[in-house]
MARLO-238029 format. One record per residue: x, y, z of N, C-alpha, C, O, CB in turn. Coordinates in steps of 0.001 Angstrom, whole numbers, plus 500000, padded with zeros to 6 digits. Glycine has a CB too. Example, Ala and Ser with C-alpha at 12.3 -4.5 7.8 and 13.67 -1.06 7.14 Angstrom:
513190494310507800512300495500507800513200496700507800514236496681508465511308495527509046512850497750507080513670498940507140512900500030507870513409501138508039514084499402505725
//
This chain:
503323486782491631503686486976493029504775488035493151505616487924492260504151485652493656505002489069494042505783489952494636506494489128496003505750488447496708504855491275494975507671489212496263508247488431497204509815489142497187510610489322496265508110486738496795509860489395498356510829489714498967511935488200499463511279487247499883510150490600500106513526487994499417513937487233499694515060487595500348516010487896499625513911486579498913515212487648501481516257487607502498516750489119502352517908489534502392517477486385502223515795489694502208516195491398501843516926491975503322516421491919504443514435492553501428518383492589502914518894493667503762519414494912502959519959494904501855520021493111504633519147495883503690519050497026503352519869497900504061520148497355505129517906497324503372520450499130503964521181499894504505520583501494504183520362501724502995522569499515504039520363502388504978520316504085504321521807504357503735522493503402503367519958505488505747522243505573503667523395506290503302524112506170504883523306506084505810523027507976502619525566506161505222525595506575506430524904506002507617524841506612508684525296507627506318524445504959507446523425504393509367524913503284509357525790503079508517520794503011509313524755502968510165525156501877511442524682500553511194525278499614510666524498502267512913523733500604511567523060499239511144521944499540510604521347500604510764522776498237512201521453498223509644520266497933508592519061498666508330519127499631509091519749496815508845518308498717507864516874499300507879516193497898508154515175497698508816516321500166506335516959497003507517515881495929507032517147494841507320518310495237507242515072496083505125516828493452507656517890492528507714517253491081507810516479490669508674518841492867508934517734490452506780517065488856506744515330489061506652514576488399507365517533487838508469514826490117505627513372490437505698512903489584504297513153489968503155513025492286505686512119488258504672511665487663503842509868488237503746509407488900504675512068486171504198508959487854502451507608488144502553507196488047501200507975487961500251507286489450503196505979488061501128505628487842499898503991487828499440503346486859499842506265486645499653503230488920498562501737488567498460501343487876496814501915487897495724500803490148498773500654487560497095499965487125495643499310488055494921499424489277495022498959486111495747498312487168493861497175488239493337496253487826494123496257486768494752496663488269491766495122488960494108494319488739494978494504489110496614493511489104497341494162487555494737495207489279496892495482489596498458496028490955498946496011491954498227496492488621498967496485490943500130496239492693500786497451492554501738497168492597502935494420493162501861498276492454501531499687491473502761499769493736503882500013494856503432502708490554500946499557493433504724499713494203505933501160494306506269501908493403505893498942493596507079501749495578507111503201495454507496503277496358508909503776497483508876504289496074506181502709495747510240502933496428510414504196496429511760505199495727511882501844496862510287503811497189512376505122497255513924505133498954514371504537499944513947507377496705513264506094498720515401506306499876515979506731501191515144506855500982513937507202499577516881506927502249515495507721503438514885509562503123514724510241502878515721507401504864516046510125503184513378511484503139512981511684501214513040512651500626513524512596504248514243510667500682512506510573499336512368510781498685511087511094497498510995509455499011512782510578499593509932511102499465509091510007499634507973510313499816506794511825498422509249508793499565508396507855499239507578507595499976506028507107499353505085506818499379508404507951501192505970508109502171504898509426501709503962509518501676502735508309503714505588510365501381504947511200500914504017511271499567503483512076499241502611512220501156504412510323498696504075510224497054503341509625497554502223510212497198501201509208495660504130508653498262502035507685499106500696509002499306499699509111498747498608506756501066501234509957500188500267510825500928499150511439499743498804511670499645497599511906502213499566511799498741499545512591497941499518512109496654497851512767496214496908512544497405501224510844496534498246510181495360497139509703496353496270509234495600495416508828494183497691509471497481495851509501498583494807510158498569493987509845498621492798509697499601495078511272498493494474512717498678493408513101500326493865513928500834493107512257498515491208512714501046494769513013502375495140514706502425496017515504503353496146511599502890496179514750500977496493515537501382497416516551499998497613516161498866497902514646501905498708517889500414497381519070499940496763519217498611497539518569498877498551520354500977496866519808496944497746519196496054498901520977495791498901521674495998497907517708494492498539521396495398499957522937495320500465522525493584500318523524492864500302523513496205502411521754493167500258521748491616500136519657491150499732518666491723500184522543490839502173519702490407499130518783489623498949518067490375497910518591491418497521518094489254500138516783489946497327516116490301495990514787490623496350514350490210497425516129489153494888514017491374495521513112491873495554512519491233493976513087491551492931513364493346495916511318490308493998511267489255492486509952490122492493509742490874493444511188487029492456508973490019491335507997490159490808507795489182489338508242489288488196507972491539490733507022488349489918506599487136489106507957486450488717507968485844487646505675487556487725509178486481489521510028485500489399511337486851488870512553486677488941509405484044488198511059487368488666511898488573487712512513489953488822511783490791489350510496489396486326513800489878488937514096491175489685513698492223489198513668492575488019515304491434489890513228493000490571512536494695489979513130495018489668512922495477488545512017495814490527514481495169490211516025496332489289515644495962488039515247496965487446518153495863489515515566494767487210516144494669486152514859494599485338514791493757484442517163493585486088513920495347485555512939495583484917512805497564484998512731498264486008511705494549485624512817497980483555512858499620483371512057500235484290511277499483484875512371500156481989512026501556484621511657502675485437510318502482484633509452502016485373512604504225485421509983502647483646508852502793482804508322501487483173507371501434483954509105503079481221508763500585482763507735499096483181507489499158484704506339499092485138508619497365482846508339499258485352507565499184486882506517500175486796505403499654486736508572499580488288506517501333486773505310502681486463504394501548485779503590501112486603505861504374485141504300501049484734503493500861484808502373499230485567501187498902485548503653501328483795503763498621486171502867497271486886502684497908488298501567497774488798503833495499487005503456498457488875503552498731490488503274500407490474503982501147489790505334498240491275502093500945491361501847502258491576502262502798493568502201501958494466500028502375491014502500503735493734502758503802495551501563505021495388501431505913494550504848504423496442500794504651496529499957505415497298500531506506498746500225506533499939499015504296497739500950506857498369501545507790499623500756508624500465499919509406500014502461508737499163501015508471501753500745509780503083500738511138502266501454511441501311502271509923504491499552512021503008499260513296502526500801513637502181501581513099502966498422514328503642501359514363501242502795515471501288502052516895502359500918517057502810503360516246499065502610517260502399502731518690502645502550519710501999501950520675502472503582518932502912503474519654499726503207520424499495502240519749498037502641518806497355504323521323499613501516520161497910500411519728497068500398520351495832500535521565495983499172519934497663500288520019494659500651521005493021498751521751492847497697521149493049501272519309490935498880522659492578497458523209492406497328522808491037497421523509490030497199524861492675497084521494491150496236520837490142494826520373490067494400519955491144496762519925489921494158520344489270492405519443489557492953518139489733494050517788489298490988519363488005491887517189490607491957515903490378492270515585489263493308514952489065491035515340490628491420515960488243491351515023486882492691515129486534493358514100486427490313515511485569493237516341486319495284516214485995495930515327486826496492514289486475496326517734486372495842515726487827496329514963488915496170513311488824497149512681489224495604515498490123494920512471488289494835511265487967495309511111487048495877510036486857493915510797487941495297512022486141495976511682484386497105511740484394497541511304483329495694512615483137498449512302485555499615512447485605499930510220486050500989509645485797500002514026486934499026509723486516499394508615486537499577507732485207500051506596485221498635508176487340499080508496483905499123507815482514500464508060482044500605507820480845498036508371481439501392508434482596502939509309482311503693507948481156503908507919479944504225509627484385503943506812482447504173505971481695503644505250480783504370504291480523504458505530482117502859505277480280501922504549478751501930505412477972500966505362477209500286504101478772502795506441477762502620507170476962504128506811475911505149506372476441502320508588477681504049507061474502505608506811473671505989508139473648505375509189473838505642506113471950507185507856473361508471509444473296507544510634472616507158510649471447510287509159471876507362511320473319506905512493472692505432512522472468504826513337471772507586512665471458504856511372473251503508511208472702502638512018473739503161512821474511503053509585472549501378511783473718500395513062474607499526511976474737499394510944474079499648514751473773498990512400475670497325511514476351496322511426475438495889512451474911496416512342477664495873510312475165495006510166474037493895510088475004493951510381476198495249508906472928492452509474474061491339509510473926490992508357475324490168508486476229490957509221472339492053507143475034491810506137475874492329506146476810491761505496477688491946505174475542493573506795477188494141507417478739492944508092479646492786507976480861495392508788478472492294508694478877491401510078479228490131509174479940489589509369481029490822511241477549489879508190478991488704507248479283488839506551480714488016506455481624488631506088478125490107506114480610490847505274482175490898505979483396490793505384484468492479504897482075491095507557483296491077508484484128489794508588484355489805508769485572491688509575483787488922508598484104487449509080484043487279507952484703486902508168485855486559509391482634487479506138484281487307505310484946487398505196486406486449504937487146487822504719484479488888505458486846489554505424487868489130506453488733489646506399489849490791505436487590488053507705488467488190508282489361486491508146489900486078508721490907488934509612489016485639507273489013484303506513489459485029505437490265484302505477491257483228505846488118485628504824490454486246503393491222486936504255492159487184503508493106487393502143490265487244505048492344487669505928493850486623506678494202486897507395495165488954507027493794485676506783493857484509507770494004485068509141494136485119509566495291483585507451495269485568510047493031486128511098493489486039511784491815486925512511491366487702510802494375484820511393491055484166511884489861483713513566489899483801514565489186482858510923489675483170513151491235482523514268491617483364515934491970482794517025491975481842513682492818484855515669492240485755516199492614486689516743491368487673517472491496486265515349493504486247516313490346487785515788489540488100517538488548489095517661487834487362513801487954487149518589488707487908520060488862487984520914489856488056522143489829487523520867488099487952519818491166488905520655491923489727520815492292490112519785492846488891520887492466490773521997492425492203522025492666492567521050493788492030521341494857492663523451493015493436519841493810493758518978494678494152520074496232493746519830497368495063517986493928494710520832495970494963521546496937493877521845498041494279522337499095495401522566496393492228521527497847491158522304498331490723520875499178490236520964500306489998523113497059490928519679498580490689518872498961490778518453500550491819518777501121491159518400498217489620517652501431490259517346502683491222516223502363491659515830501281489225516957503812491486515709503932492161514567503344491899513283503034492593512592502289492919514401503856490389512764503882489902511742502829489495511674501466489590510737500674489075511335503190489091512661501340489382513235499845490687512966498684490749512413497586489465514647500107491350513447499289493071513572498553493412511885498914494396511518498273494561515063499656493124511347499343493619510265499916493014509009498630493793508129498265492996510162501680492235509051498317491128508996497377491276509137496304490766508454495416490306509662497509492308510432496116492358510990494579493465510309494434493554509920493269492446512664494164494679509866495322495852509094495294495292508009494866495511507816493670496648508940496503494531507074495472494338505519495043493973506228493370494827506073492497492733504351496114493187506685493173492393506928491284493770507309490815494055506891489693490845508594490837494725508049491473496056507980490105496693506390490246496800505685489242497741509417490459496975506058491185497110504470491358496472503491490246496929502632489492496405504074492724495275503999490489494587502662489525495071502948488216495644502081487556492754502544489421494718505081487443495346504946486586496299504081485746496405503296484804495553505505486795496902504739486698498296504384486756498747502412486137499368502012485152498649504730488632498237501854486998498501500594486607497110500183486032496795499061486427499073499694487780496236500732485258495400499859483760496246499716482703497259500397482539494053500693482981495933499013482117496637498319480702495789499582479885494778500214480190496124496207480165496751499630478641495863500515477919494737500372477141494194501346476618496429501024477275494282499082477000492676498738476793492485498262478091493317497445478486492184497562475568491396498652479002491107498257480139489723496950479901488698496933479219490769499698481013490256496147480686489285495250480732488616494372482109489049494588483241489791494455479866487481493335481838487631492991483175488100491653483996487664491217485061486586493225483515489160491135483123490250490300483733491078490784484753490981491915485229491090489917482817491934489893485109493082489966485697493087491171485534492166491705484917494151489245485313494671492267486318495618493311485709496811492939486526496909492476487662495146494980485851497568493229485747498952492765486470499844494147487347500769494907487061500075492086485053499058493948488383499135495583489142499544495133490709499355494038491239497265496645489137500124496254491237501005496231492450500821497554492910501230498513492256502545495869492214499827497758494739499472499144494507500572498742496362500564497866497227497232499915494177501375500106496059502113500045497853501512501360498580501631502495498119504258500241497935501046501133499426500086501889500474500975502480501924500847501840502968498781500644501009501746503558501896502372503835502942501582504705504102501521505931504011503499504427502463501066504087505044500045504546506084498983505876505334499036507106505334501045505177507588497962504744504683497259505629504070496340506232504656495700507246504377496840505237503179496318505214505866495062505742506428495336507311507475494374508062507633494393504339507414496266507545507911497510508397508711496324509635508593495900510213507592499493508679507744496049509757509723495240511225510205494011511353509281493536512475509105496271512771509988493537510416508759491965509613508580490870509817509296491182509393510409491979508276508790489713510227509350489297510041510473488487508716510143488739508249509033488596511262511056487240507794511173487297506326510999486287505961509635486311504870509065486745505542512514485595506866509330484642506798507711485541506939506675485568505994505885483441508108507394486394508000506435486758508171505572488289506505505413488416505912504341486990509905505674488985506207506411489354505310506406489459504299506138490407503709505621489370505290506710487880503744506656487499502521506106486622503061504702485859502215504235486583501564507299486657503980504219485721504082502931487128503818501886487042503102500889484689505908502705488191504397502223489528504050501467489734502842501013489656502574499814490615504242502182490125501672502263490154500654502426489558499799501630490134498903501014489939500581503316487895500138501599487015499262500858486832499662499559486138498930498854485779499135501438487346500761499035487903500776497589489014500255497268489040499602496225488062501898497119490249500394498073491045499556497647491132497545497680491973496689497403491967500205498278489920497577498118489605495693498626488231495593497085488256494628496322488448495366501238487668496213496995486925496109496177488000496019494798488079494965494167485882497209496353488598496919494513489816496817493195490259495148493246489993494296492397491554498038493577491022494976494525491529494057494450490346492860494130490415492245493066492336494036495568489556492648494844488497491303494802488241491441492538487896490551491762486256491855496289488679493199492193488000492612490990488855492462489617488586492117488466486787493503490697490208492960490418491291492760489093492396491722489838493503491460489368492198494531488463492013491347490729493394490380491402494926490970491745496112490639491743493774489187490261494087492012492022495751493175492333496578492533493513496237491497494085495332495177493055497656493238493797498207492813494889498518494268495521498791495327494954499434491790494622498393493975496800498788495219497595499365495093498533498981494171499253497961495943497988500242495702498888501200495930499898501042497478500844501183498587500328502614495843499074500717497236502343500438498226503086500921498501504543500419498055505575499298498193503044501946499287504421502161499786506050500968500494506866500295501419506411503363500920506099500830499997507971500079500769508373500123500763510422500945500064511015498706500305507511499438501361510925499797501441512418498642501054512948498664500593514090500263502811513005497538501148512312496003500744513119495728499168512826495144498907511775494470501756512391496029498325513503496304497062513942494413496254513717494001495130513429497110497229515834493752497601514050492366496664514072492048497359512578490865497043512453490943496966515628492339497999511560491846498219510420492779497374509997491921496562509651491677499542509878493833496806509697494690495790509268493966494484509217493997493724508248495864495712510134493265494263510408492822493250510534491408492709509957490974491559509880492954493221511611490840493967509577489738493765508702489692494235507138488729494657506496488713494377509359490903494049506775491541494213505369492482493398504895492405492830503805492107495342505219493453493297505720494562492323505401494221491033505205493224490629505804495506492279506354494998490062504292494725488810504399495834488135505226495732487338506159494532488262503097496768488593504718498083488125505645498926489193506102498904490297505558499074487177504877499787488876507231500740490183507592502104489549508060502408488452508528500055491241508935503044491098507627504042490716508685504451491699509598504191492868509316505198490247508129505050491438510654505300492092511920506690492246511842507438491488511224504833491343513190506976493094512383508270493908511812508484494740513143507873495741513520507981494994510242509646493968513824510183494447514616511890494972514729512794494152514888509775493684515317512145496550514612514061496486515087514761496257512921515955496148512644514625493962516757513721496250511944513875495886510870513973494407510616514239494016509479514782496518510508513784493602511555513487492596511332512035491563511411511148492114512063514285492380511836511753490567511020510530489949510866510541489064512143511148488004512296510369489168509455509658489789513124509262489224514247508672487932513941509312486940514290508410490058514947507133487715513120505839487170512839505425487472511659505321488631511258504904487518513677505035486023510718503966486388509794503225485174509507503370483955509596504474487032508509502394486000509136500937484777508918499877485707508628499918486859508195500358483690510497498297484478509175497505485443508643497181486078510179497700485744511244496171484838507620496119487130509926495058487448511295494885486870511940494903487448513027493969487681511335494617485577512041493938484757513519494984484252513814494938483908514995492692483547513501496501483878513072497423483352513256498298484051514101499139483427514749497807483035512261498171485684514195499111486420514259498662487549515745499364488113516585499292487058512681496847487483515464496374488456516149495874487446517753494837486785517803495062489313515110496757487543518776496884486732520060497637488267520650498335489060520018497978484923520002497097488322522379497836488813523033499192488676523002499921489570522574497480488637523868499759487203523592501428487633523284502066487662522614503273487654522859502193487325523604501405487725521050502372488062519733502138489794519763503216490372519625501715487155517948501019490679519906500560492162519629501800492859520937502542493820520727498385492477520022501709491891522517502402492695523252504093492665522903504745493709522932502032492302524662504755491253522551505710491593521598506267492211520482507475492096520273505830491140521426505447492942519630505261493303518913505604495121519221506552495813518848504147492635518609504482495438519984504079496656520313504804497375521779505141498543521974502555496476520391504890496052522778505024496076524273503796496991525085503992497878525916506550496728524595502693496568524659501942497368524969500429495781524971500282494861524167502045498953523743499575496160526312499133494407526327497285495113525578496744496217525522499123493237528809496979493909525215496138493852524490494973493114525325495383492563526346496629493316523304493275492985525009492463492192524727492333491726523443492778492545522638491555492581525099491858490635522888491842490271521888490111490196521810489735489888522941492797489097521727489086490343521013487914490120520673487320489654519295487990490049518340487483491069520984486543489126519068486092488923517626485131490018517327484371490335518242485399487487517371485025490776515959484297491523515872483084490854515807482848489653515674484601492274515046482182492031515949480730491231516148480091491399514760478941490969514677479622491936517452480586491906513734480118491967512450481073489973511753480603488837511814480851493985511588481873490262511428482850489959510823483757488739511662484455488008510959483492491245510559483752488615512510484218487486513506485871487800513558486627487057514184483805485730512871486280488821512928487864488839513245488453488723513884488283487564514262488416489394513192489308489210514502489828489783515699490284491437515720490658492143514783491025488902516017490075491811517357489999493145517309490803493197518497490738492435519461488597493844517266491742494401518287492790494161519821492270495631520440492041496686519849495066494073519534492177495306521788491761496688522671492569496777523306492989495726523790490622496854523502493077497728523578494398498097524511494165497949525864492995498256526091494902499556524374494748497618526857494378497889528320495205499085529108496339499153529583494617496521529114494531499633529053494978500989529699496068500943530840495733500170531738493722501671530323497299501572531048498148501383532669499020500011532276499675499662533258496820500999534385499224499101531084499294497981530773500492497937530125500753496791529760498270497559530165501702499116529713502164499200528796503883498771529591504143498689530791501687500611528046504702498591528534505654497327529028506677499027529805507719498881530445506703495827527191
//
């Protein structure tokens, strides 16, 4: 389990918190959602249970064990971050570009062997992005690149004999889906749900699209002001007057007609 406990947080210089009294926590196997308004904190609860980002109070555990006090190298290799397009992109091929996720499994001075190489090749059939893997990342669209991020991810966190148990992996997803269009989105998504259903990963994901959350996530939390408005699961969470608190913006609520979820539609002229 990954679990956050009474986490507060501070930037350099702010006023008040990023994060304050932010409890949460996913298992293996599950997809825990984060989301809320803009400057809510959600990017930084990510940095926060990472070990990226310094906590003025409370702990950030992984399987019972503080992240601080586990090496730069061991986290690399249990916990990977999926990040929003950058801006500036290394004119690398995919295939480097996935193999830069083998950094940590490598010993002092050592070089990418035979079976790194194999995992890369793996990881970039399980992102579907095989097909891609000499072209300069730079050429890439962005469901594409988006894609080639999850395959250094997976890299990234295989054991160095890969197998098909468990993996003791932690992938953090900072609005991956962010200027997506709705195929390539949900084609993301369902690679990263497929990983999980088959190594028991855990994932952690900010995100802003409330109805793709809802047909991915197992549980969420709502994150309002840096603090934890609501959490639970989807049907627990997804009601008009928890989304308009949340958002201030009023909702319909519907079940999808595939999937029976819930799906929030905005009402237009409705907004607080």
């Amino acid at each position: 389990m990954l679990a956050g406990k009474h986490i507060t947080a501070h930037y350099p210089g702010a006023a008040v918190p990023a994060l304050h009294d932010v409890s949460c926590h996913v298992d293996r196997g599950e997809i825990l959602g984060v989301l809320g308004p803009n400057g809510s904190g959600k990017s930084t609860l990510l940095s926060a249970l990472s070990g990226m980002l310094a906590l003025r109070e409370g702990t950030a555990l992984l399987d019972g064990v503080d992240v601080t006090a586990l090496s730069h190298r061991e986290r690399a290799r249990r916990m990977a971050w999926v990040p929003q397009r950058p801006e500036n992109i290394p004119d690398l091929t995919v295939r480097d570009m996935v193999l830069m996720g083998r950094y940590a499994h490598l010993p002092f001075l050592g070089r990418y062997g035979a079976g790194d190489k194999a995992l890369v090749e793996a990881a970039m059939r399980e992102a579907d992005v095989e097909r891609l893997a000499d072209r300069s990342a730079c050429t890439l669209s962005g469901g594409e690149f988006q894609r080639a991020l999850a395959a250094r991810a997976f890299a990234q966190c295989a054991p160095a004999q890969d197998f098909s148990g468990e993996h003791d992996e932690t992938f953090f997803l900072d609005e991956p889906s962010a200027g997506l269009d709705a195929a390539h989105a949900v084609a993301l998504f369902d690679t990263v749900r497929q990983r999980v259903a088959r190594y028991g990963s855990r994932v952690v994901v900010a995100i802003h699209d409330c109805n793709l959350a809802a047909l991915y996530c197992d549980r969420m939390v709502f994150l309002q002001g840096g603090r934890v408005l609501a959490s639970g699961t989807v049907t627990e969470l997804y009601t008009e007057s928890m989304l308009y608190a949340l958002y201030g913006a009023r909702f319909s609520i519907v079940p999808h007609p595939t999937t029976g979820l819930p799906q929030a539609l905005l009402i237009p002229g409705e907004s607080a």
